[in-house]
GUFIBA-886535 format. One line per 10 residues: number of its first residue (from 1); their letters; for each residue y negated, z negated, x of N, C-alpha, C, O, CB. Coordinates in pm, 1 decimal. Glycine has a CB too. Example, Ala and Ser with C-alpha at 12.3 -4.5 7.8 and 13.67 -1.06 7.14 Angstrom:
# residues 2
1) AS) 569.0 -780.0 1319.0 450.0 -780.0 1230.0 330.0 -780.0 1320.0 331.9 -846.5 1423.6 447.3 -904.6 1130.8; 225.0 -708.0 1285.0 106.0 -714.0 1367.0 -3.0 -787.0 1290.0 -113.8 -803.9 1340.9 59.8 -572.5 1408.4
# end
This chain:
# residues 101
1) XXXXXXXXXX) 280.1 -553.5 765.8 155.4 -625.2 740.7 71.4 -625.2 867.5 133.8 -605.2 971.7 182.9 -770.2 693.0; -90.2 -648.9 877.7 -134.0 -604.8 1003.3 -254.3 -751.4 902.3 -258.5 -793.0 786.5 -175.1 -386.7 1061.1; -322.2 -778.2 1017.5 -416.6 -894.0 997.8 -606.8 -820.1 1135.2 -622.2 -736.3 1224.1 -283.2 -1097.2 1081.4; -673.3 -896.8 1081.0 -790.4 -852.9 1178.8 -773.7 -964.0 1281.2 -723.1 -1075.0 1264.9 -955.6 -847.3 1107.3; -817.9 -919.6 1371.2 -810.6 -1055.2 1461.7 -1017.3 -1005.3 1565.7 -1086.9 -903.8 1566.0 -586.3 -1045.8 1617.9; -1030.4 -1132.7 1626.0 -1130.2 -1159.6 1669.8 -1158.0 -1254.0 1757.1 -1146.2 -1374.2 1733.4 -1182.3 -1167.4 1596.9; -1200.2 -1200.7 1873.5 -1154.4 -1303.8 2045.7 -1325.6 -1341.3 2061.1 -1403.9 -1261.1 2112.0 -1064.3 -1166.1 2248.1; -1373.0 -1492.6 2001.9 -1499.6 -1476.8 2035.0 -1480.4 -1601.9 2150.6 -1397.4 -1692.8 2147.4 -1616.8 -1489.2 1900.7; -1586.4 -1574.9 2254.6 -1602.7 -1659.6 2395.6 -1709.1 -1700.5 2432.9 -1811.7 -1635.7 2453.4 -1569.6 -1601.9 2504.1; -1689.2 -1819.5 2444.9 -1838.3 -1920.0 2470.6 -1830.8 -1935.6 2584.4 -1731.3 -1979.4 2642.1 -1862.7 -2068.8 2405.7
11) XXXXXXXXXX) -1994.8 -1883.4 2665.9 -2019.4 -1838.5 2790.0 -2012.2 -2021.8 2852.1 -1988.5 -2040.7 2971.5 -2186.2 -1728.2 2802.6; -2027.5 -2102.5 2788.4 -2037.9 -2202.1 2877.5 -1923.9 -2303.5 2827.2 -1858.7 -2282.5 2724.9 -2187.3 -2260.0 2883.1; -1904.2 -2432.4 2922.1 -1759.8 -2501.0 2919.5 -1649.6 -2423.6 2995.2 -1540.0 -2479.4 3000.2 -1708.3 -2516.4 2768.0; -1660.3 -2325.1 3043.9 -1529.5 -2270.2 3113.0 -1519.4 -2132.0 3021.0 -1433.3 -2049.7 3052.2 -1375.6 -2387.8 3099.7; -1586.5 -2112.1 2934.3 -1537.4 -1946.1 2887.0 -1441.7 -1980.2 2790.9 -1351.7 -1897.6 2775.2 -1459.0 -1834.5 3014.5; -1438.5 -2098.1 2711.7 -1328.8 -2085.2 2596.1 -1339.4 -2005.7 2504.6 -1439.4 -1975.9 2439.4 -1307.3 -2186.4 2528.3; -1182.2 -1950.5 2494.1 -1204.9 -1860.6 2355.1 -1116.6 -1912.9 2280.3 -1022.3 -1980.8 2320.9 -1183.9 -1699.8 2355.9; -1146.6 -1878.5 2137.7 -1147.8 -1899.5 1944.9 -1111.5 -1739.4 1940.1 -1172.4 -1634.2 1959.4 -1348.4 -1957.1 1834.7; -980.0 -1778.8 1904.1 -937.2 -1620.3 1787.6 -965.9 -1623.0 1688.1 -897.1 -1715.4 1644.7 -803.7 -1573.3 1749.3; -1031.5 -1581.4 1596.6 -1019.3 -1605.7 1474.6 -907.4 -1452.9 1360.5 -933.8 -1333.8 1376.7 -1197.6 -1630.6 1440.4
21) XXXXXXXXXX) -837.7 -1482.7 1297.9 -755.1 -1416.8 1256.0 -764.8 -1384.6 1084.5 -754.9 -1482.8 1011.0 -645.1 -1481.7 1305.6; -782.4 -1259.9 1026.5 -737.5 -1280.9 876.0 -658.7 -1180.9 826.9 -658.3 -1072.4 885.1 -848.3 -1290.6 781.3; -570.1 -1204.8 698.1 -520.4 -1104.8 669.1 -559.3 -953.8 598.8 -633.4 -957.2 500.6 -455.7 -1156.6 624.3; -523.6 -857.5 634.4 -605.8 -736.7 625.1 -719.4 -746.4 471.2 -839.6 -720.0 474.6 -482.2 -595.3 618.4; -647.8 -787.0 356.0 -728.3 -745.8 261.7 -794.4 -866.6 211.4 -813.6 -879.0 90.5 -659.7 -669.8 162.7; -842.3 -985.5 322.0 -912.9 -1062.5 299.4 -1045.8 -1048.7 365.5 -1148.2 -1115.2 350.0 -853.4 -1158.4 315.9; -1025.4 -967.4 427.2 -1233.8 -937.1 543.8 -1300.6 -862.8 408.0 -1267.2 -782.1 321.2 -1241.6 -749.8 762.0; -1420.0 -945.6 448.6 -1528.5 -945.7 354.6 -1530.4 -1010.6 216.3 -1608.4 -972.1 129.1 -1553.5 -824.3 335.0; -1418.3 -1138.1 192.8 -1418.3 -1202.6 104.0 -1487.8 -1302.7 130.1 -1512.1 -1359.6 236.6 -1319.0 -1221.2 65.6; -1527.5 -1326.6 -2.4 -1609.9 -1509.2 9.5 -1505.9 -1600.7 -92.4 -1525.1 -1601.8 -214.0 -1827.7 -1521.8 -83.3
31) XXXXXXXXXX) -1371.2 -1692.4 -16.0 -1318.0 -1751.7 -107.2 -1392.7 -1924.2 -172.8 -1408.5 -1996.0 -74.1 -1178.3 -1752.3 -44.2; -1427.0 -1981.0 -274.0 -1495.3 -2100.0 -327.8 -1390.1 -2207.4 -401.8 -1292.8 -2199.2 -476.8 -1608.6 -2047.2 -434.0; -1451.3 -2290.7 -349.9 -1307.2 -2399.5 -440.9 -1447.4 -2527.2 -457.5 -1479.6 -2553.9 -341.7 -1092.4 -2480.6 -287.5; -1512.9 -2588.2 -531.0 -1554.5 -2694.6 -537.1 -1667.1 -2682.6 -502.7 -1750.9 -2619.7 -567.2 -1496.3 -2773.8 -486.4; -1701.0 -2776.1 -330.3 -1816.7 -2726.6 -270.8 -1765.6 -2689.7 -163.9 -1845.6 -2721.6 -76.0 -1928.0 -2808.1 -255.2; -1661.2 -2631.2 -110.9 -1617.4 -2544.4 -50.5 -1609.7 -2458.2 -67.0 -1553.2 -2412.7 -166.5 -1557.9 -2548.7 -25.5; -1691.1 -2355.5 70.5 -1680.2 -2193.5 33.2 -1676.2 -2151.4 187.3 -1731.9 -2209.9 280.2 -1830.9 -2113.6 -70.2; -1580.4 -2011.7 194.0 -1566.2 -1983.5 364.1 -1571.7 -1844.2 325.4 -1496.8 -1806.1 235.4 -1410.7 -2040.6 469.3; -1665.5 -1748.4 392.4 -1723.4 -1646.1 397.6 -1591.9 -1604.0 474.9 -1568.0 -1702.0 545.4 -1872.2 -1640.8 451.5; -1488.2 -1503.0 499.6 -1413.3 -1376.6 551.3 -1516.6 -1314.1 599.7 -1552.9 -1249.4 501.4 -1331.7 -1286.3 451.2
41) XXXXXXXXXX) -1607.8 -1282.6 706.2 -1695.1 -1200.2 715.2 -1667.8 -1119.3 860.2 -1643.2 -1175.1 967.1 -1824.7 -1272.3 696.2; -1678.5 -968.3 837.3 -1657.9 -913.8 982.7 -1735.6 -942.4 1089.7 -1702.5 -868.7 1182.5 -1662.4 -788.6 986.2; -1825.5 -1016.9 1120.4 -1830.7 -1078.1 1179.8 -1795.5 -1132.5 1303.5 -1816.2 -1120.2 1424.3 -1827.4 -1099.5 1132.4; -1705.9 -1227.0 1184.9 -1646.0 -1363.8 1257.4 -1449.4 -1272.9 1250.9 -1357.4 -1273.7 1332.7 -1685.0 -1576.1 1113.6; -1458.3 -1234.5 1167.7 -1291.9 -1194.3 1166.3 -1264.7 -1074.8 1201.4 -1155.0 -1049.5 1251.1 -1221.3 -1201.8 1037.0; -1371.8 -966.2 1179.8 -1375.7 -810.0 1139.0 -1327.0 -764.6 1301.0 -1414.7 -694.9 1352.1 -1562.4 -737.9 1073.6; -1234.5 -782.8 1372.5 -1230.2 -687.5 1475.9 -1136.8 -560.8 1502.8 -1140.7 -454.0 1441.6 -1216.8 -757.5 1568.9; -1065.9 -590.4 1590.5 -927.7 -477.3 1607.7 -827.2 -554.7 1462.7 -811.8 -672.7 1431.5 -815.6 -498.0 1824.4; -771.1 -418.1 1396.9 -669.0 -461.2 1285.8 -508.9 -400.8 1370.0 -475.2 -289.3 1409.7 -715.4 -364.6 1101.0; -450.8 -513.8 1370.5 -340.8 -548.6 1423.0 -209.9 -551.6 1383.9 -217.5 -536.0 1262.0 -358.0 -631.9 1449.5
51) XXXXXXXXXX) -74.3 -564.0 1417.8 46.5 -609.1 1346.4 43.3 -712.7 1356.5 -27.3 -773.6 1437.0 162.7 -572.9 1374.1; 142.0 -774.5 1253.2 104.9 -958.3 1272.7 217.1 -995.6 1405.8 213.3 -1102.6 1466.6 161.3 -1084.1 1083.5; 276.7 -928.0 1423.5 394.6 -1006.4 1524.6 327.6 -966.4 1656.6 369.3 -1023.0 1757.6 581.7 -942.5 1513.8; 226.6 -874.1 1669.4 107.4 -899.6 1804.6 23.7 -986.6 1784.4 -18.9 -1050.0 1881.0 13.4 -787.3 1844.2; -31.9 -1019.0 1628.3 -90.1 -1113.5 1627.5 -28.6 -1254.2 1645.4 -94.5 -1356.3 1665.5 -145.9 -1096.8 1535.8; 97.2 -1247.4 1636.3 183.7 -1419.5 1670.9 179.8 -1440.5 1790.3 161.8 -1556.8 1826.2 350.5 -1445.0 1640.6; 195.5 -1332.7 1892.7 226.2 -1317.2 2045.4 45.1 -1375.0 2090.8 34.7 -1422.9 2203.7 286.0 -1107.8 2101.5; -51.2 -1370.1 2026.8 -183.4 -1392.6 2097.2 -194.7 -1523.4 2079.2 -226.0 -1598.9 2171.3 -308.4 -1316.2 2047.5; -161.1 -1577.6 1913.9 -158.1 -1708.6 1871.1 -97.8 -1814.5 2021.8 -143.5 -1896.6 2101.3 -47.4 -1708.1 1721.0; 7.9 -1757.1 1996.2 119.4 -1832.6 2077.1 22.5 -1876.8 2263.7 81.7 -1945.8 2346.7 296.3 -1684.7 2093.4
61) XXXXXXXXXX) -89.0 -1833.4 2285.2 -127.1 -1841.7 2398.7 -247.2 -1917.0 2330.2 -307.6 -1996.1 2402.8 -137.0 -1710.9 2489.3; -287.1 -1904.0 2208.6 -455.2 -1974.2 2209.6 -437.5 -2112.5 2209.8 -332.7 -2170.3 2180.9 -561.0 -1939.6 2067.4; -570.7 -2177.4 2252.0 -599.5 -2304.7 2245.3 -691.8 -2362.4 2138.8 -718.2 -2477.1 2102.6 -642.8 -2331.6 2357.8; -731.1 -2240.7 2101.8 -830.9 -2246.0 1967.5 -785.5 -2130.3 1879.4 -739.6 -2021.5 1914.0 -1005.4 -2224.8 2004.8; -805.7 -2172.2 1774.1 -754.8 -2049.0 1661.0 -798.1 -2123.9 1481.7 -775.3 -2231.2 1425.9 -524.3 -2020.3 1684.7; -876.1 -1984.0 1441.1 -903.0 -1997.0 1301.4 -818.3 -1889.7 1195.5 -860.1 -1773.9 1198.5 -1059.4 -1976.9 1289.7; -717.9 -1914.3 1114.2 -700.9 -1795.8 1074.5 -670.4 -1846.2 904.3 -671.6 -1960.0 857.5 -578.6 -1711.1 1170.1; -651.7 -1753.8 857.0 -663.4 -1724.0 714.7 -600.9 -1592.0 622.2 -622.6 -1471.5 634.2 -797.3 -1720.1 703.8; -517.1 -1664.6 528.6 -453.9 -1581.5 454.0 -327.3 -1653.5 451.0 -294.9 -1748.7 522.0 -453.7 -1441.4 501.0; -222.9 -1563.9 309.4 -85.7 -1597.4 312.0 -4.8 -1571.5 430.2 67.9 -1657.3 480.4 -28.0 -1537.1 213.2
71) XXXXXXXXXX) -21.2 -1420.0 486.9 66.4 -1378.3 563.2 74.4 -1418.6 724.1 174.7 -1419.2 795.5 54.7 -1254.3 542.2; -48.4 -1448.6 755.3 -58.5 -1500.4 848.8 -28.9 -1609.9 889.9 11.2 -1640.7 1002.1 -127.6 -1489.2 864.4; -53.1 -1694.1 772.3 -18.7 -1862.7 793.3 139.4 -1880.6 770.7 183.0 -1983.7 822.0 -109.0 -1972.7 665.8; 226.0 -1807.4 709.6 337.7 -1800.7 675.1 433.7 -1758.0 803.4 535.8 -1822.1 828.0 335.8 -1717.2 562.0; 396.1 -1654.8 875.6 391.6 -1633.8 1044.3 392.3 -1726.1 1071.5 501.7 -1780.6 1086.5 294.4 -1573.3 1123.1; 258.7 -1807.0 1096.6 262.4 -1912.7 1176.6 374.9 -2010.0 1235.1 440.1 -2027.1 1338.1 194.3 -1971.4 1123.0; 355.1 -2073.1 1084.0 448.6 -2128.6 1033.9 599.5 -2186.9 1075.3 661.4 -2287.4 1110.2 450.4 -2062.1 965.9; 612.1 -2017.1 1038.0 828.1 -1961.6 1076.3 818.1 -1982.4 1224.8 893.6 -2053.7 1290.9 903.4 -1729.6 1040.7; 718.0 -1913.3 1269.4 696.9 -1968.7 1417.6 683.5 -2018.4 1486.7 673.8 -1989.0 1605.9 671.6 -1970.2 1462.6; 674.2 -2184.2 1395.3 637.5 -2339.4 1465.1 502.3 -2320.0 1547.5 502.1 -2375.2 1657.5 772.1 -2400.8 1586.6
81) XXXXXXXXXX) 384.3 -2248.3 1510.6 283.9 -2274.3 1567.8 166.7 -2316.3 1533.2 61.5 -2292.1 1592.3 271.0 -2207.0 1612.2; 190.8 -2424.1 1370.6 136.4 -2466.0 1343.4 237.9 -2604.9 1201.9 356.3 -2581.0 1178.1 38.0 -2353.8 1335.7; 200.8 -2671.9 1164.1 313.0 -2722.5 1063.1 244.3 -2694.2 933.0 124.1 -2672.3 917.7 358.8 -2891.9 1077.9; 326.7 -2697.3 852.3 271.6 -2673.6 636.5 180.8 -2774.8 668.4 64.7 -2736.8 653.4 412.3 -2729.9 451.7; 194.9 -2920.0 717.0 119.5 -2973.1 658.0 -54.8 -2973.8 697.8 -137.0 -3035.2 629.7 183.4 -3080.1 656.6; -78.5 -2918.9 781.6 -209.0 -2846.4 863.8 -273.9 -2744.5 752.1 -390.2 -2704.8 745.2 -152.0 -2744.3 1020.8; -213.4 -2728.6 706.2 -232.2 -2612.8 611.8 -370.2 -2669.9 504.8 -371.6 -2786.5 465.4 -64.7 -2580.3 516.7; -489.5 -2562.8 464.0 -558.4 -2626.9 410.2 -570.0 -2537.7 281.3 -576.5 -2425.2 331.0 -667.4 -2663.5 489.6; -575.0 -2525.0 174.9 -603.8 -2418.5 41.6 -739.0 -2437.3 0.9 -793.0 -2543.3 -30.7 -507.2 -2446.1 -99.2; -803.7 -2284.9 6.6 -901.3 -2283.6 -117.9 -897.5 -2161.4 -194.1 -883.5 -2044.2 -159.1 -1047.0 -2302.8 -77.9
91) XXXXXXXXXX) -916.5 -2228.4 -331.5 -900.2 -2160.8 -405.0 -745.4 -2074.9 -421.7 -720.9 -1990.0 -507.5 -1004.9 -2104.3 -385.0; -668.5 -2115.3 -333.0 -533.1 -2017.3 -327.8 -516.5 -1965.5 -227.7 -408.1 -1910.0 -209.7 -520.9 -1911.0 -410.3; -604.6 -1963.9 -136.9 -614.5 -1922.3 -19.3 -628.2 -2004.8 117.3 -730.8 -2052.1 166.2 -702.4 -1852.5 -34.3; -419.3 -2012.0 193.7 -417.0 -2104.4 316.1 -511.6 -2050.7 377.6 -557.1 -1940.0 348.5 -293.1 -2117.6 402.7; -575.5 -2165.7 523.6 -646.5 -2163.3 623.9 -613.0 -2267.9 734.0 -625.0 -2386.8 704.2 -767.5 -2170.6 578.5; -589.0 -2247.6 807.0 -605.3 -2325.5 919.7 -653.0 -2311.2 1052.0 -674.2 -2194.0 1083.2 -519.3 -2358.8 935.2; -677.2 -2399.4 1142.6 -759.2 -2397.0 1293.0 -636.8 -2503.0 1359.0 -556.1 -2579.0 1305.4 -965.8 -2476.9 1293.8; -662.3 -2472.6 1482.2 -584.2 -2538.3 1598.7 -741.7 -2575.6 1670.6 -843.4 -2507.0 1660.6 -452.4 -2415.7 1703.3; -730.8 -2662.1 1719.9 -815.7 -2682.7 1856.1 -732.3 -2816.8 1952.9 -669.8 -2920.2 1929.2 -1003.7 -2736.0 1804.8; -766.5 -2757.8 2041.4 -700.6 -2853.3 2192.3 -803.5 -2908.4 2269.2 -887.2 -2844.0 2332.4 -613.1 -2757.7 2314.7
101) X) -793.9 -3030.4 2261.5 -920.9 -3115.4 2360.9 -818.7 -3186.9 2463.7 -862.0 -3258.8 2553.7 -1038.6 -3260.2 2258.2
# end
């Protein structure tokens, strides 16, 4: 399995960076549940397509992280780098973010 990943960095505050992560055959989806809707857009996700166990190894260092999909969050997960219950669904589709203040 391989996921997109995406290192975006905000020039001010110190240069923090947000990975944002999805699983391969979710870029360019728009998933909707209610009045919730989260655009997959390359963009925000579309970058280098990756293995997920390089993608666990980047996780494992971020302080910020958006990612999305089964396979990824299921990674996570096994990997204690995030808990189920963080976990958010739409439409069928986990998502979650980390942020560290």
């Amino acid at each position: 399995m391989k996921v997109f990943i995406k290192i975006h960095t905000c020039n001010y505050n110190g240069g923090i960076e947000t990975v944002a992560m999805c699983d391969e055959d979710l870029l360019n989806k728009v998933i909707k549940e209610e009045n919730l809707r989260i655009e997959i857009s390359k963009e925000f996700y579309g970058g280098d397509l990756i293995k997920i166990d390089d993608a666990i190894e980047i996780l494992k260092q971020a302080s910020y992280f958006n990612i999305v999909g089964h396979s990824i969050i299921e990674k996570a997960i096994n990997c204690k780098l995030l808990p189920r219950e963080g976990i958010r669904h739409i439409d069928g589709v986990p998502m979650a973010m980390k942020m560290i203040f």
